[in-house]
C-alpha positions in Angstrom: 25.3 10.6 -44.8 23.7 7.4 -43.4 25.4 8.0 -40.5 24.5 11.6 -39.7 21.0 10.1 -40.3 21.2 7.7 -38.2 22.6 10.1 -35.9 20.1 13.0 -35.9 17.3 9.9 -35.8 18.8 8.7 -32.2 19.2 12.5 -30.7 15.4 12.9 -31.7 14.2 9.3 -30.0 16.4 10.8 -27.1 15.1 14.4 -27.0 11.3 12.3 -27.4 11.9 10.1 -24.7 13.2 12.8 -21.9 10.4 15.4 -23.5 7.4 12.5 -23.0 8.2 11.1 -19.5 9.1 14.4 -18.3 5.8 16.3 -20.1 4.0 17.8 -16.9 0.1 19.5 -17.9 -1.4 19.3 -14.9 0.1 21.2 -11.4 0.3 19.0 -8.0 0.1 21.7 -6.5 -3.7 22.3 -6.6 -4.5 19.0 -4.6 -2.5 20.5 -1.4 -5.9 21.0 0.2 -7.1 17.9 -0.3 -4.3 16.6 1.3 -4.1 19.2 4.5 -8.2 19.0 4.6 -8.9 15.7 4.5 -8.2 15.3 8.1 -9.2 14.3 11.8 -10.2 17.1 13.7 -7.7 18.1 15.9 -7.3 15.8 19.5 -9.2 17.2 21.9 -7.1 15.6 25.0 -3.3 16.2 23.7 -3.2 19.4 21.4 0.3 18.4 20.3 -0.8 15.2 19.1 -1.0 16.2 14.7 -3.7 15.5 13.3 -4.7 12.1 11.4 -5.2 12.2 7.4 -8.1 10.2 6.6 -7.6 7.5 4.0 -11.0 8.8 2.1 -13.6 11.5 2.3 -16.9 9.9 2.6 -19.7 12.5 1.6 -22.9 12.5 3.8 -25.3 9.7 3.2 -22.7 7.7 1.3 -22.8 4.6 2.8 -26.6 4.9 3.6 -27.4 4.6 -0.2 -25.7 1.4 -1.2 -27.8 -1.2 -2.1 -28.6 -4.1 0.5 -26.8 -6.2 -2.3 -23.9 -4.6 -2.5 -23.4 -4.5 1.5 -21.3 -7.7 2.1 -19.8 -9.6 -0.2 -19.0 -12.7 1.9 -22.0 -13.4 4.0 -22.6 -15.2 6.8 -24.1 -18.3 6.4 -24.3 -19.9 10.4 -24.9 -18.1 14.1 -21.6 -17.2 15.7 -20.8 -16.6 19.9 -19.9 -13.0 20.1 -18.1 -12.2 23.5 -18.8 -8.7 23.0 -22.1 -9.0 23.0 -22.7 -11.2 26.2 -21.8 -14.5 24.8 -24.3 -14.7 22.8 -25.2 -16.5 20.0 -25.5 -13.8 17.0 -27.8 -14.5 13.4 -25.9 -14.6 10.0 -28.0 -11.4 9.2 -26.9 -9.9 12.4 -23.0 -10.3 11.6 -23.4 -9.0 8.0 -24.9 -5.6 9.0 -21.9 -5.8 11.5 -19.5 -6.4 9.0 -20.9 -3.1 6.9 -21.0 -0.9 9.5 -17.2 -1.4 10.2 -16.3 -0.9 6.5 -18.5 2.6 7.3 -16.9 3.4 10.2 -13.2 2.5 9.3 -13.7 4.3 6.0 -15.1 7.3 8.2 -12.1 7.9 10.5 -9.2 5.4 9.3 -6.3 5.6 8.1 -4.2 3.0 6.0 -0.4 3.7 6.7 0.3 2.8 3.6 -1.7 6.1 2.6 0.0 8.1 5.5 3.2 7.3 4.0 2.5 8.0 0.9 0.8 11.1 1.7 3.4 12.6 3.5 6.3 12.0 0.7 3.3 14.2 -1.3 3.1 16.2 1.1 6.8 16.7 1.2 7.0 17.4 -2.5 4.7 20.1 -2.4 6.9 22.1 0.2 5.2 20.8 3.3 7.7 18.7 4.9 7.3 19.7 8.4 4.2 18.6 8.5 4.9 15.0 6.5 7.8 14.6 9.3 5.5 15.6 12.4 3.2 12.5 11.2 6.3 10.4 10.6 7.6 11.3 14.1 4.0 11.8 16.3 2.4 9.0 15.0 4.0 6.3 13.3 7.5 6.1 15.3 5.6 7.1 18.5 3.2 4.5 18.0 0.3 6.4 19.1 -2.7 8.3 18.1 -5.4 10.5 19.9 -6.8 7.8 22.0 -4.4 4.4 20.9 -1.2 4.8 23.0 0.0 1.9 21.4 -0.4 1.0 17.4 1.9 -1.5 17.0 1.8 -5.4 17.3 3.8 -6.1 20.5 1.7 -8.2 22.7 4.2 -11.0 23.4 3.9 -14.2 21.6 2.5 -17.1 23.3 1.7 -19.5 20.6 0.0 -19.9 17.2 -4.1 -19.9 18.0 -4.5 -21.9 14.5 -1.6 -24.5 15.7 -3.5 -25.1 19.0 -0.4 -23.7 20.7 -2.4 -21.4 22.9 -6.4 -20.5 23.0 -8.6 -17.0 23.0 -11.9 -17.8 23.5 -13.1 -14.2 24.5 -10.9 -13.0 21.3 -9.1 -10.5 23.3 -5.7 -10.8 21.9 -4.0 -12.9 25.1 -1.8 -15.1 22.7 -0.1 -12.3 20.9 1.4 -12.1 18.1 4.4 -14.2 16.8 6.7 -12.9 14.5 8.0 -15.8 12.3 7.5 -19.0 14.4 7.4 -17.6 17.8 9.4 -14.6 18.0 7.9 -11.2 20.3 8.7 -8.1 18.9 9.7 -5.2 21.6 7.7 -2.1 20.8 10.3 0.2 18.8 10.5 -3.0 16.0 6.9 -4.7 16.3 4.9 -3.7 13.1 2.5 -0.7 13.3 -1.5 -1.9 13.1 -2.2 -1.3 9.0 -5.1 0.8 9.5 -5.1 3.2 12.8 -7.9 5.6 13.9 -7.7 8.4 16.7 -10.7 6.9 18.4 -11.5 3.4 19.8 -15.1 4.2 20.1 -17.6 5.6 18.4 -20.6 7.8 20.5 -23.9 7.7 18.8 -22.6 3.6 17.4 -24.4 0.4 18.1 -22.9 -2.5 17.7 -25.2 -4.1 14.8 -24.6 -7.7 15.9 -26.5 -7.2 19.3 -28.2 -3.8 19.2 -30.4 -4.5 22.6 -27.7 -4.2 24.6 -26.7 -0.9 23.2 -23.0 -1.4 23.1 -21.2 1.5 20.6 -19.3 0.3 18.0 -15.3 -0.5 18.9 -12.2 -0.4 16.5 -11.5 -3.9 15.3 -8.6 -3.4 12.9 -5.5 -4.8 14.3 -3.5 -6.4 11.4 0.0 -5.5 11.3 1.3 -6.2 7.8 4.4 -6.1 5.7 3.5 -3.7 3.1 2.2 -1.1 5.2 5.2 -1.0 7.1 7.7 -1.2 4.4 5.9 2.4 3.2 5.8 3.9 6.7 8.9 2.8 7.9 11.1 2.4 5.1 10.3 4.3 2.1 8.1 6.8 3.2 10.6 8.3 5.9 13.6 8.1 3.8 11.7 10.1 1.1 10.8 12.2 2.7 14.1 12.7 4.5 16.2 13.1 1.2 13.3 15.9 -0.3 13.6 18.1 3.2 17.7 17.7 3.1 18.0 17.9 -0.2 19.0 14.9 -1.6 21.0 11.6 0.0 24.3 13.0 1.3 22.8 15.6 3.4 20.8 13.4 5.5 22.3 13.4 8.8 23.5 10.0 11.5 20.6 10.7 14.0 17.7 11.5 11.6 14.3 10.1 12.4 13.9 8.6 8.9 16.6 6.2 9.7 16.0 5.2 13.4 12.4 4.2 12.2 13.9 2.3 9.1 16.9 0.4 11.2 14.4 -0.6 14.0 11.9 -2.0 10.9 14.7 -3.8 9.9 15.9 -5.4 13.1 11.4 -7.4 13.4 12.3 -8.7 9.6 15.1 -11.9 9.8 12.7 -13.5 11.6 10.2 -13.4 9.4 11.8 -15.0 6.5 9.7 -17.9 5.0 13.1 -20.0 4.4 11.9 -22.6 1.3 10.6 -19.3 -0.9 13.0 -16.5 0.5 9.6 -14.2 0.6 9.2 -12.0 3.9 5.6 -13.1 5.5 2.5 -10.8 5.1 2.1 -10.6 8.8 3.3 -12.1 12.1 0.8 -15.3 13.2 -2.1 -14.8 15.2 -2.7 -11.8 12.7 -6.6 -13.2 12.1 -8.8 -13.2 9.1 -11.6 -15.3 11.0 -11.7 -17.8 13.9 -9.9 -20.5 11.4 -7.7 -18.4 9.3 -4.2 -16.8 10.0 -3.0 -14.3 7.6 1.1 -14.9 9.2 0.7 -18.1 6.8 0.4 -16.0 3.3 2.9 -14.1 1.5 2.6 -11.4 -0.8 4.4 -10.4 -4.0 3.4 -6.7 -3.8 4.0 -6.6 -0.1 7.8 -8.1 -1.0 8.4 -5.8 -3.9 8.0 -2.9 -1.1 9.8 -4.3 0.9 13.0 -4.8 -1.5 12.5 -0.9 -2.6 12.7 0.5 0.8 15.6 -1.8 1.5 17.3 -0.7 -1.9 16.7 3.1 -0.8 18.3 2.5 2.8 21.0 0.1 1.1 21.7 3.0 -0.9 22.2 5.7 2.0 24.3 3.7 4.3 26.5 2.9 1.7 26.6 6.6 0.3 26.8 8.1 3.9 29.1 5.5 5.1 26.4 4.6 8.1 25.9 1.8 10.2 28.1 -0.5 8.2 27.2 -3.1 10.8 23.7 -3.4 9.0 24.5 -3.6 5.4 25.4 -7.4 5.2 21.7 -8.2 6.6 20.1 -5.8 4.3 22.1 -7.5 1.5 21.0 -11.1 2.8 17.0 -9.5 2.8 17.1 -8.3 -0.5 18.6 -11.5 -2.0 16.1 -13.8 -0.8 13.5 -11.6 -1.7 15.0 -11.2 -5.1 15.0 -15.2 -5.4 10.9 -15.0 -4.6 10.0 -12.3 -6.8 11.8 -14.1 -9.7 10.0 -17.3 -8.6 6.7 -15.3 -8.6 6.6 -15.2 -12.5 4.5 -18.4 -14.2 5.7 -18.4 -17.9 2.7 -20.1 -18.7 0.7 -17.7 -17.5 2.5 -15.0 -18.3 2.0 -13.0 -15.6 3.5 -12.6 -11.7 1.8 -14.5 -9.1 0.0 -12.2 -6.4 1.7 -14.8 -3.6 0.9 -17.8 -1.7 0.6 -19.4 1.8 2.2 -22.2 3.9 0.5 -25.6 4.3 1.8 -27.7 6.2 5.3 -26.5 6.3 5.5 -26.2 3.0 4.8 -23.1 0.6 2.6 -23.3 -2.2 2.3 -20.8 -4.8 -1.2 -19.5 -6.4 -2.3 -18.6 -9.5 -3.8 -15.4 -9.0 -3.2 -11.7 -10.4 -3.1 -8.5 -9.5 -2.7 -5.5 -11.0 0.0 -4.0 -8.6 2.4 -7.2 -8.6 2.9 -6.6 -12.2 3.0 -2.7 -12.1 5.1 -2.3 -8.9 7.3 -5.6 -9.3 8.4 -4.6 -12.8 8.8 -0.8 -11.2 11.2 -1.9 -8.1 13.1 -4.5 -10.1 13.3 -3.0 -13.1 12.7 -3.9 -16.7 15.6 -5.0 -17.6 16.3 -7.3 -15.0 12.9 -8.9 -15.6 14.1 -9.6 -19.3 17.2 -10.9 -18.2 15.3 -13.1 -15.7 13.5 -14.7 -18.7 14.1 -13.2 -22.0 14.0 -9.9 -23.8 10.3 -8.6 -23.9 9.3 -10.5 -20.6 8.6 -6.6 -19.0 6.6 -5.6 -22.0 4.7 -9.2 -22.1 3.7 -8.7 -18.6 2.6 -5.2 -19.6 0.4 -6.4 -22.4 -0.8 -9.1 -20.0 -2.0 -7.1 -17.1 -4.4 -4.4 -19.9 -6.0 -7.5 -21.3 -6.7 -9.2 -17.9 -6.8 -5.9 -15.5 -7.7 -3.3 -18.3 -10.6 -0.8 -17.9 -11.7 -0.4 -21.7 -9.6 -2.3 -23.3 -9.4 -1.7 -27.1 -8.8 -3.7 -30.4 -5.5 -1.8 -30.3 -4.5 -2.9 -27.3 -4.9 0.1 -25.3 -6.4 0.9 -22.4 -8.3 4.4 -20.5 -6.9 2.5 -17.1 -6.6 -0.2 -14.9 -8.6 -2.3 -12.3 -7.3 -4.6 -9.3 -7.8 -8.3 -10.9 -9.6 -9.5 -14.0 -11.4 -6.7 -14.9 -13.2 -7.5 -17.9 -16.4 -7.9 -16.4 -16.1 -5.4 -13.5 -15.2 -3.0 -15.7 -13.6 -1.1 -12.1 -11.1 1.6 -12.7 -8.8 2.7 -10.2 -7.1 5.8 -9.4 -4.2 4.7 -7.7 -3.6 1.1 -9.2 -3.9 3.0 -12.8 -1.4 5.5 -11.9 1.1 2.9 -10.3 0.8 1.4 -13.7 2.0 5.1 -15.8 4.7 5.0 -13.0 5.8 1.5 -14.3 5.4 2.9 -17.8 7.1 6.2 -17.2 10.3 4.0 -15.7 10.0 1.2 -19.4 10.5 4.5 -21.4 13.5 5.8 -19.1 15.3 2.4 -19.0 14.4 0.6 -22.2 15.4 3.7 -24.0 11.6 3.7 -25.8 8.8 6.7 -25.6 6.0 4.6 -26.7 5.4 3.5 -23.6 5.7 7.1 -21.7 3.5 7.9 -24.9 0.7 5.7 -23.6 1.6 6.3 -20.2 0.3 10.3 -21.1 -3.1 9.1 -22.5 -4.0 6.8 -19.4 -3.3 9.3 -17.1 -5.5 11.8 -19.3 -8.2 9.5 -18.3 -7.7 10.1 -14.6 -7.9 13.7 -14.9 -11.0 12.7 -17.3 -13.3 10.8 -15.4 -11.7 10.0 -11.7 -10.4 14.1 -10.5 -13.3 16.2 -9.1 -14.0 19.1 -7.1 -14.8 18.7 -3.3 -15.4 21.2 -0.3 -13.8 20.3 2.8 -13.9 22.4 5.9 -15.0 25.1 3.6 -12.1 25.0 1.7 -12.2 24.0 -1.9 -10.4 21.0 -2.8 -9.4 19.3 -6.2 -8.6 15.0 -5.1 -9.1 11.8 -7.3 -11.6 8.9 -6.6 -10.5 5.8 -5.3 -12.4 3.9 -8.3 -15.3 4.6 -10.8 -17.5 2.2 -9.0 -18.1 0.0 -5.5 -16.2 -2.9 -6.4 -15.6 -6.1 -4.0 -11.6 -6.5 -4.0 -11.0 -10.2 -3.9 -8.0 -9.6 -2.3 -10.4 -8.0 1.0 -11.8 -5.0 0.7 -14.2 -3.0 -1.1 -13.2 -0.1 -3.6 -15.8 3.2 -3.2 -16.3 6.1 -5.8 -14.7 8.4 -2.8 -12.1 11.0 -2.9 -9.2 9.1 -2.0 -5.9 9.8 -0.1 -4.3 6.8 -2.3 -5.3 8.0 -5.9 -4.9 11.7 -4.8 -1.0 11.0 -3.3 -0.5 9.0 -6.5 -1.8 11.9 -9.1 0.6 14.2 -7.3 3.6 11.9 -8.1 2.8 11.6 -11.3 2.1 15.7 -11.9 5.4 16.1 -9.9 7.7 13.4 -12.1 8.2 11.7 -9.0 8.4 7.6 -8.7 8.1 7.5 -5.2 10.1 3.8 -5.8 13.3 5.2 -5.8 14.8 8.2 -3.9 14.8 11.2 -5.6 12.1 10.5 -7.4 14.1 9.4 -10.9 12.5 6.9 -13.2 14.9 4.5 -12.5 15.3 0.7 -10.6 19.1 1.1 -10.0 21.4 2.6 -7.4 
């Protein structure tokens, strides 16, 4: 009797579990327009050129209301030579009205390629694939937009600015940019620019840093970055590939999704940082400032991309039988990065590190945490190769962790109504997107540690998206449901502001979660292994 107890008790955790991660109340379906509104008008010189999403919808006078104290976070604090504006030598209080105008403009008409790809494996979900493939195709492995006819980092290498290898006074991009050490990237593998725009200038703009010589605003956004293109060349193509052909094995030799993924591949050898087995966050000359060179850093959550898009193409060569010739280099990729990840964890912190950087030749981990390294880490990994890594619990220690650092209300229970980006318990910022990457991470605890609790409290936190992040929006006259970026305006220490604006990020992220759909692993099954 005991037995059949025991019995009937495990079927019921069972039927629980599946019933929980797979419970569906709202419909994807109704933020379609969102996603097919929220758009750049259509290219006025090359009508076959399809048309941009926008990574938000900024709503009229937006940006006009925010306080002057809540314009710049890092201010200027000495003059700087601008060769745009004549040489000349520009005030701190110049600079900073610069600096918020861009964040205006780039908001305006930008998008992040980490929220095209993501938008078109929505996109392709909701039974719009041709459209999710035409941006794959058009944009992102032609390497062009309206105006840009080239969006990728190829300008040949000739040496490190930082290093003193090679000098840019005029900032014009002459010394390139240097994959690895000093490597050039031909255009089909160099790195797509992480943020792309249809237009380079801006009529009606003045450039705030020297407004008496009424020169427009210019685009200024030409960082090519891991993360961005593990999503837009990795997993977002071969997502979308297995929806449109119906899962792995009908994906044919010549499809697009894997001549933009093999090219990827071929730009990342070289950019192996060799003591930490990490991939670097950008090539070199990639610049934060006149003194600072992002192609130094490394990024946990950029990594943990990168090792899920490699695990999905991994997966369909070896499937398929394809391109056997790149399998043992994929293999070699995804066990150094494995090596970092599992390096990234501080048991006395109890958390994953968000990265580090290179000084002098050697790499030097931080301390610093973010939400997404714990939520998308644990997500690509898995759970249970994080406990094996450093004992049974570690995934649901990190979990605990990241609500009492990155929670947004954080109760006596333990519980949380969602997530920030860092240590949130004074900001008190709530995220659309990071929360739902963190019920994504939940959604995949339940599936593989056999336990609905956390698919149980995965449900309520994603209540409180639809609660107080979802709205109602008119776009182009058409009426559009989307979720807000965050709750608040909200410096991002890691370099960039969060808005309360309808957002491509949180909006693609609600419909994967609507749609049961871990956009981690192809197929969209809450799983870590192939």
């Amino acid at each position: 009797f005991r037995h059949l107890i025991r019995m009937y008790s495990v079927a019921f955790t069972f039927f629980v579990l599946v019933s929980v991660v797979s419970a569906n109340d709202y419909d994807p379906q109704r933020f379609k327009n969102f996603l097919l509104q929220n758009r750049q008008k259509q290219c006025g010189t090359d009508p076959n050129q399809p048309q941009l999403p926008l990574s938000y919808y900024v709503t009229e006078g937006y940006f006009a209301a925010i306080p002057l104290d809540q314009r710049v976070s890092d201010k200027a604090t000495a003059p700087e030579r601008v060769p745009s504006c004549n040489n000349q030598m520009i005030q701190p209080a110049q600079l900073d009205e610069y600096t918020f105008e861009t964040e205006k403009f780039i908001s305006e008409g930008g998008l992040n390629i980490y929220d095209g790809s993501i938008w078109a494996i929505a996109l392709a979900i909701l039974g719009e694939q041709d459209t999710a493939r035409q941006y794959q195709s058009g944009i992102i492995q032609a390497g062009k937009t309206c105006q840009f006819k080239d969006i990728r980092g190829d300008s040949p290498c000739k040496g490190v600015i930082v290093e003193n290898q090679c000098t840019d006074p005029n900032q014009a991009g002459v010394c390139g940019f240097c994959y690895g050490e000093s490597t050039t990237q031909a255009f089909d593998n160099a790195w797509s620019f992480r943020t792309i725009t249809d237009y380079w200038s801006l009529e009606g703009t003045i450039d705030a840093r020297c407004p008496d010589l009424g020169h427009t605003w210019i685009w200024n956004d030409y960082k090519p970055v891991l993360g961005e293109n593990s999503w837009s060349n990795l997993i977002g193509p071969l997502q979308v590939a297995t929806i449109t052909y119906g899962g792995v094995k009908g994906i044919p030799v010549d499809d697009l999704s894997l001549k933009m993924a093999l090219n990827f591949v071929q730009s990342l050898s070289s950019m192996v940082e060799p003591t930490s087995g990490g991939l670097y966050y950008s090539p070199k000359n990639t610049l934060a400032n006149l003194t600072t060179d992002l192609g130094f850093n490394l990024s946990v959550e950029n990594n943990a991309s990168l090792m899920a898009g490699l695990k999905a193409l991994l997966h369909i060569l070896q499937t398929n039988n394809f391109y056997a010739n790149f399998v043992p280099q994929i293999q070699t990729l995804l066990t150094s990065i494995e090596k970092f990840l599992k390096a990234s964890y501080d048991p006395s912190l109890g958390y994953f590190r968000q990265g580090g950087t290179v000084v002098n030749g050697q790499f030097q981990w931080n301390s610093v945490f973010a939400v997404d390294c714990q939520t998308w880490l644990i997500s690509v990994v898995g759970p249970r190769k994080v406990d094996s890594w450093y004992g049974a619990g570690t995934s649901e220690g990190v979990w605990n962790i990241t609500k009492k650092k990155g929670g947004y209300h954080y109760n006596w229970d333990g519980s949380v109504d969602g997530l920030g980006f860092t240590d949130n318990s004074a900001a008190q910022c709530f995220s659309g997107e990071w929360t739902a990457g963190g019920v994504n991470m939940l959604r995949i605890l339940s599936a593989e540690l056999n336990d609905p609790k956390f698919a149980v409290e995965g449900k309520a936190i994603r209540d409180q998206i639809e609660y107080k992040l979802t709205e109602d929006q008119t776009i182009n006259g058409v009426s559009c449901r989307a979720v807000k970026y965050a709750n608040k305006r909200y410096y991002i220490p890691f370099g960039w502001w969060a808005n309360p604006l309808d957002s491509l990020a949180s909006t693609t992220w609600s419909v994967f979660l609507d749609a049961n759909y871990n956009p981690f692993y192809l197929g969209g099954a809450y799983n870590s292994t192939y």
